[in-house]
C-alpha positions as CSV (number, residue, x, y, z in Angstrom):
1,X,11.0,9.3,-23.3
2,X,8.6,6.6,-23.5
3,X,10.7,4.3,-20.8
4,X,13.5,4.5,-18.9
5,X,16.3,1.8,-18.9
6,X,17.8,0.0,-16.1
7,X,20.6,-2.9,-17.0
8,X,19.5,-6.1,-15.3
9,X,21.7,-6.7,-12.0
10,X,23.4,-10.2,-11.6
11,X,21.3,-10.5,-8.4
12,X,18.1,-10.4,-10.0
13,X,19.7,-12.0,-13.6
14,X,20.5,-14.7,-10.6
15,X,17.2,-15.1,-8.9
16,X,15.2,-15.1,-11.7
17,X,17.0,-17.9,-13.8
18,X,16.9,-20.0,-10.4
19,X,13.4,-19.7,-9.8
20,X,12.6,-20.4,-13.5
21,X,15.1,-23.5,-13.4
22,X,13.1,-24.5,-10.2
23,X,9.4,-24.3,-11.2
24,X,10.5,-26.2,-14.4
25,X,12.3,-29.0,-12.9
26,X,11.0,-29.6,-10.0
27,X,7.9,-31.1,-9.2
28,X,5.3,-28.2,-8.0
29,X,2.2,-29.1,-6.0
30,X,0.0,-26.8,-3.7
31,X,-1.8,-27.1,-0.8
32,X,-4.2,-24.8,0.8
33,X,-4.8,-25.1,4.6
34,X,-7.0,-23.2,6.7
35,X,-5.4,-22.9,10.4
36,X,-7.5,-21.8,13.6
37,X,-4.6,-19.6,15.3
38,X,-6.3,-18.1,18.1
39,X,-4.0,-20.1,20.7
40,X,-1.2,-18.7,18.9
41,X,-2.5,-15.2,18.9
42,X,-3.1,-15.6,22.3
43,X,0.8,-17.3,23.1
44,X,1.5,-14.2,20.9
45,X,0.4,-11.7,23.1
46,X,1.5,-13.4,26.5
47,X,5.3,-13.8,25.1
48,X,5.4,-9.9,24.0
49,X,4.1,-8.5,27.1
50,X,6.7,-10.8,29.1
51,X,9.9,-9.3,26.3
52,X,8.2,-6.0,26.7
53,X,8.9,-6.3,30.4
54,X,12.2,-8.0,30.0
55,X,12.9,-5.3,27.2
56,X,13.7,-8.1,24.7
57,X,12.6,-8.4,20.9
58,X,9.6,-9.1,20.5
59,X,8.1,-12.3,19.0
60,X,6.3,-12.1,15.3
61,X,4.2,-14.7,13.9
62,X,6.9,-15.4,11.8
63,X,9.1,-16.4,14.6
64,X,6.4,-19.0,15.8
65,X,6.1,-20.4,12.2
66,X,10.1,-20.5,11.9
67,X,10.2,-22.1,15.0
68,X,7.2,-24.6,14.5
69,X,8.5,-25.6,11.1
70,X,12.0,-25.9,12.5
71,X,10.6,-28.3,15.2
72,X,8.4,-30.3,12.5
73,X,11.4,-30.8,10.2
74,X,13.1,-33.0,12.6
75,X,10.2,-34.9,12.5
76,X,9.2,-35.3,9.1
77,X,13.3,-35.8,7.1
78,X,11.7,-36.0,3.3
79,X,10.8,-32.4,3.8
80,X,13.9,-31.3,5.5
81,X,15.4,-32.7,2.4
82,X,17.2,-31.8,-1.3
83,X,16.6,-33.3,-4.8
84,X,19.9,-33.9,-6.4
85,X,19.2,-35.9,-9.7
86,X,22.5,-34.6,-11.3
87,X,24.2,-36.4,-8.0
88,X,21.5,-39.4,-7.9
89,X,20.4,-38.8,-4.2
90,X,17.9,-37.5,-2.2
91,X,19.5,-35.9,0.9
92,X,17.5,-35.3,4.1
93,X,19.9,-32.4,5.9
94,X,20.9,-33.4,9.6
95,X,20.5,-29.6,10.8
96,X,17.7,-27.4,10.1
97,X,18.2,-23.8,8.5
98,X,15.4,-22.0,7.5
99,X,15.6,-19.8,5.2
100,X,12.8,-16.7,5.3
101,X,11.6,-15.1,2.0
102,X,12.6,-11.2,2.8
103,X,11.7,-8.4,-0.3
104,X,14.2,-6.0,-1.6
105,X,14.3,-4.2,-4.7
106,X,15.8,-7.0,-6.9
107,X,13.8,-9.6,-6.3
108,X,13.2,-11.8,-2.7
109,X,16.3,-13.1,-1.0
110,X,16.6,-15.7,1.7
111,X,18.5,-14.9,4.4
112,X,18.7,-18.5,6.7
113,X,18.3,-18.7,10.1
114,X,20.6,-21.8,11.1
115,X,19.8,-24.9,13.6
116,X,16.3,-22.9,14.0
117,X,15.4,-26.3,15.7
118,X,17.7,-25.5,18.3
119,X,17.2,-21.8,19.1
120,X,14.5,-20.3,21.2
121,X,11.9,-17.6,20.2
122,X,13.9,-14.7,21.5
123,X,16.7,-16.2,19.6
124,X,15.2,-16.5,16.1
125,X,13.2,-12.9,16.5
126,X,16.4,-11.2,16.9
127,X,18.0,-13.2,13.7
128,X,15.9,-12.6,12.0
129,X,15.2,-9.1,12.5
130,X,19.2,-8.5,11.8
131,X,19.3,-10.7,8.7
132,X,16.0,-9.0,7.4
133,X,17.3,-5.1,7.8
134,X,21.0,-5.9,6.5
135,X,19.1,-7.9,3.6
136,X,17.6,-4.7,2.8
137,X,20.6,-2.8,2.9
138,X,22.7,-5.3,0.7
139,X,24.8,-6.4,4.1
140,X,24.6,-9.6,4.3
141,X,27.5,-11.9,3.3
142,X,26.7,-15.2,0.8
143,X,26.9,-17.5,3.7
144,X,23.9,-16.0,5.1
145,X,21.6,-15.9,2.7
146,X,23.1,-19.6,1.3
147,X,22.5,-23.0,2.7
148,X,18.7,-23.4,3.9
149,X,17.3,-26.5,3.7
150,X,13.7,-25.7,4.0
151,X,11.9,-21.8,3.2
152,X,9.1,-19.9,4.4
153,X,7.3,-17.1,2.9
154,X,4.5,-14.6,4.0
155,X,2.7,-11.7,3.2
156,X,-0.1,-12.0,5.3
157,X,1.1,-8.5,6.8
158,X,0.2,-6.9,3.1
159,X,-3.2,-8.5,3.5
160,X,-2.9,-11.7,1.0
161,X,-4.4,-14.5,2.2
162,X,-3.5,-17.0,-0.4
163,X,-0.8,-17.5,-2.9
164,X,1.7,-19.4,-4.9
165,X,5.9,-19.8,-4.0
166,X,8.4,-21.2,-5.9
167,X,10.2,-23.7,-4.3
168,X,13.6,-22.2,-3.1
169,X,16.5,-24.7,-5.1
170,X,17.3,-27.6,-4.0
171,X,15.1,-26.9,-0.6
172,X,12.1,-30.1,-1.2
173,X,9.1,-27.4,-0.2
174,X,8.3,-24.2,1.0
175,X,5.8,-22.9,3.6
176,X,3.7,-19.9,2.3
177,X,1.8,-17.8,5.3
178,X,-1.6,-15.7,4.7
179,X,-3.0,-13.1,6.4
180,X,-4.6,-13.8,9.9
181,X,-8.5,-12.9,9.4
182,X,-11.2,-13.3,11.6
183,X,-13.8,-15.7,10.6
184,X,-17.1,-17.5,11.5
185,X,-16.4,-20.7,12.8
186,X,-19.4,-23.8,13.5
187,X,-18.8,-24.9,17.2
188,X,-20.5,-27.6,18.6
189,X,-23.5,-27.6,16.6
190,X,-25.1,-31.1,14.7
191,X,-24.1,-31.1,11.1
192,X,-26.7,-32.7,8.3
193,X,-26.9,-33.9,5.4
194,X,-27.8,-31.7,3.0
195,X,-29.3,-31.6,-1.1
């Protein structure tokens, strides 16, 4: 045979009509950032060796991000917010759930880890852990995977440092997360101008 067939499930007939409805309607800009996260490695690090010892989950650098974004949110409401033009609002959400971009066969799903502004890092590693290996399994109920009002995404553990998202409908933006690479950094030293 020169290809096999394989009908096209309703979850992935599902995700793909939503993320083509939301990179044609809503308004799509990127930003590229490079972050210096050697205080976080190092926080990192400290916070794993004291769960090690406490034999709690450990903390990923997703967990900081969730957490960080979670904390920013409250700060900044237009981003913590939803683009309704069929309703003729904009409307910045009161609690914060974040959903995280998780890979399964069909296609990415986004389970949401609720009022992340208001749950420590032990809190958020653990569920998200769960919501991540019952994704993968097809366990989770629609509640859990509905709702968030901001995403993040990263595969900086497959060694991408850069890419595009599509913004996760009707979240306002999502956060995309590179790989962690050591770099040369200038430090102190007098900068000139140059031809």
């Amino acid at each position: 045979a020169l290809y096999e067939r394989e009908n096209i499930s309703q979850m992935r007939e599902t995700i793909a009509r939503r993320l083509a409805e939301s990179k044609y309607t809503a308004p799509h800009f990127d930003l590229t950032v490079d972050i210096d996260v050697e205080k976080a490695v190092e926080l990192r690090a400290e916070l794993n060796e004291l769960a090690e010892q406490q034999e709690r989950t450990k903390i990923s650098f997703n967990d900081l991000i969730t957490k960080a974004c979670a904390l920013s949110l409250k700060d900044h409401p237009y981003v913590n917010a939803s683009y309704l033009p069929d309703e003729g609002e904009i409307r910045k959400h009161n609690p914060v759930h974040i959903g995280i971009a998780v890979a399964i066969d069909e296609g990415l799903i986004t389970p949401v880890v609720r009022n992340a502004d208001r749950k420590g890092l032990t809190e958020i590693a653990r569920e998200t852990r769960e919501l991540a290996e019952r994704a993968q399994t097809r366990d989770l109920e629609s509640e859990e995977f509905e709702g968030a009002t901001f995403t993040t995404s990263n595969l900086g553990m497959f060694g991408v440092e850069e890419f595009t998202a599509i913004i996760n409908p009707p979240n306002s933006a999502i956060l995309v997360t590179g790989e962690i690479r050591d770099t040369l950094v200038a430090e102190d030293v007098e900068v000139v101008h140059g031809k």
